[in-house]
C-alpha positions in Angstrom: -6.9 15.1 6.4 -8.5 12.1 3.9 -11.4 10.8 4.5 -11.2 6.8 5.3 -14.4 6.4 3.6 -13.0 7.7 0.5 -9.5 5.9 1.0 -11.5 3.1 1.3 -13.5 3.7 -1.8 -10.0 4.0 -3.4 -8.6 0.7 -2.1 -11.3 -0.9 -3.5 -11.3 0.5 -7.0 -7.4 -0.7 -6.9 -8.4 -3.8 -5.7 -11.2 -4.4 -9.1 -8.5 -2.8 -11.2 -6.4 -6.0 -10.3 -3.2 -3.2 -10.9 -3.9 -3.2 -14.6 -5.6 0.2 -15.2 -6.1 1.6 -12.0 -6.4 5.2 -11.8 -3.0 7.4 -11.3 -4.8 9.8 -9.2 -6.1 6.3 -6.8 -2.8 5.3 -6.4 -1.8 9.1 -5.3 -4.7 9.5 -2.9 -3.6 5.4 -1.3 -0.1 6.9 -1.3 -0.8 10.0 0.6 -2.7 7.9 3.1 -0.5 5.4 3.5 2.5 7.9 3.8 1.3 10.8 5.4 -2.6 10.0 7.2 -1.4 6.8 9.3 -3.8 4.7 7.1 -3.9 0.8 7.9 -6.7 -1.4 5.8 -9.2 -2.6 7.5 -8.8 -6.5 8.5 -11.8 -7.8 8.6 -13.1 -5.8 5.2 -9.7 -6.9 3.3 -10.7 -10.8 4.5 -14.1 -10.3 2.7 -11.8 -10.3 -0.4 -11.2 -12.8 -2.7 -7.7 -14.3 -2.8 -6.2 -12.3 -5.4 -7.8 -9.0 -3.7 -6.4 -10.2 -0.5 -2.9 -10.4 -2.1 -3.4 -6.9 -3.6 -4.0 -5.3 -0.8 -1.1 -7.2 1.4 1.5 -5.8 -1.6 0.4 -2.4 -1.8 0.7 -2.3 2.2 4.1 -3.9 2.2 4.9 -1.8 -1.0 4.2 1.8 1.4 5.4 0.3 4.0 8.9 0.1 2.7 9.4 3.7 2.4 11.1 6.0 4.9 8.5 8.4 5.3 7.3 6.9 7.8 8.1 6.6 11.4 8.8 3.2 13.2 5.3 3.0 14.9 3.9 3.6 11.6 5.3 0.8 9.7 5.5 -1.7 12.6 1.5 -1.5 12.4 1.7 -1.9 8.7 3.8 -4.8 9.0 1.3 -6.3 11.2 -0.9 -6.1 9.2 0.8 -7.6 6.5 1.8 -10.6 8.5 -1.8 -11.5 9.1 -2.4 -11.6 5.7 0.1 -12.7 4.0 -0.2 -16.7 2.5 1.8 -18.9 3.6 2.0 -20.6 0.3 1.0 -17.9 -2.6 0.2 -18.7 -6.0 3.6 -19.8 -8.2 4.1 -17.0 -10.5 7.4 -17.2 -13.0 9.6 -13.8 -12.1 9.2 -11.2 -14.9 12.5 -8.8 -14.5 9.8 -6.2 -15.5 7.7 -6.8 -12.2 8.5 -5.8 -8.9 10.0 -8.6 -7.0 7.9 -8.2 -3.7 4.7 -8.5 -6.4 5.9 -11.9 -7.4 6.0 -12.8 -4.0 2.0 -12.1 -3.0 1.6 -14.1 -6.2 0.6 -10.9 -8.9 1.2 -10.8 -12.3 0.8 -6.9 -12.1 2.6 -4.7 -9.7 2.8 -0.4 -8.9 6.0 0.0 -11.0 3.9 1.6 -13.8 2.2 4.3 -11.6 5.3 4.9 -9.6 6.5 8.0 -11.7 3.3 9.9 -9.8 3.8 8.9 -6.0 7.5 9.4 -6.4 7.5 13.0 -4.9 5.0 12.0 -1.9 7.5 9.7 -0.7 9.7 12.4 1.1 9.6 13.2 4.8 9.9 17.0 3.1 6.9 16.7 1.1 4.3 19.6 2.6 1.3 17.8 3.5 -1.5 19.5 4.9 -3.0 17.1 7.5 -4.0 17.4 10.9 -2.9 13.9 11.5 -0.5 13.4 14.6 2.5 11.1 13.9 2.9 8.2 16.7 6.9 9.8 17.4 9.2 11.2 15.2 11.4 8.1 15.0 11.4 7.7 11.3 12.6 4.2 9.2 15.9 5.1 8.3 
């Protein structure tokens, strides 16, 4: 199982990297967590956040969340979270067809696209992880 500290510690290195240069092996570890631990950022730490760390955060959740890997509870709690957060009016950022759509939306001019080629794998219900995190049901996002 991760440790949320570290996960954490990961989130916010993402967060500084601004999704320019963040580390491959970050965006593996938020991956697994998101996917596989039943990991959900923390409100109240995420609101501490400046705008554009706020946003960052709210895409990489929605990003994860959009996978099937997970089951229903999972995402609905994710989405939640990401409804709380999101602006209602984020900044105006011209579409790039090189950047993920949803990143354009939270107002980034940098999205996950680049470090996708490493979480690609981890995305599979099939994937062996060793955890001893309990899924909420079985019901996965089809």
């Amino acid at each position: 199982m991760l440790n949320k500290h570290d996960i954490n510690l990961t989130l916010s290195r993402i967060v500084k990297s601004k999704l320019v240069i963040a580390d491959p092996n970050d965006m593996v570890l938020l991956a697994l967590a998101f996917w596989h631990e039943g990991f959900v950022p923390d409100f109240d730490w995420t609101k501490e956040l400046d705008e554009d760390g706020q946003h960052i955060v709210g895409y990489l959740t929605e990003f994860f969340a959009g996978f099937n890997v997970l089951c229903h509870e999972e995402r609905e709690q994710l989405l939640r979270f990401v409804n709380k957060l999101k602006p209602l009016t984020p900044k105006n950022i011209a579409p790039d067809e090189y950047r993920d759509e949803l990143a354009t939306e939270w107002g980034l001019e940098h999205d996950i696209t680049p470090y996708f080629e490493y979480l690609s794998h981890y995305q599979t219900r099939h994937y062996d992880h060793k955890s001893d995190y309990i899924r909420p049901s079985s019901n996965f996002v089809l």
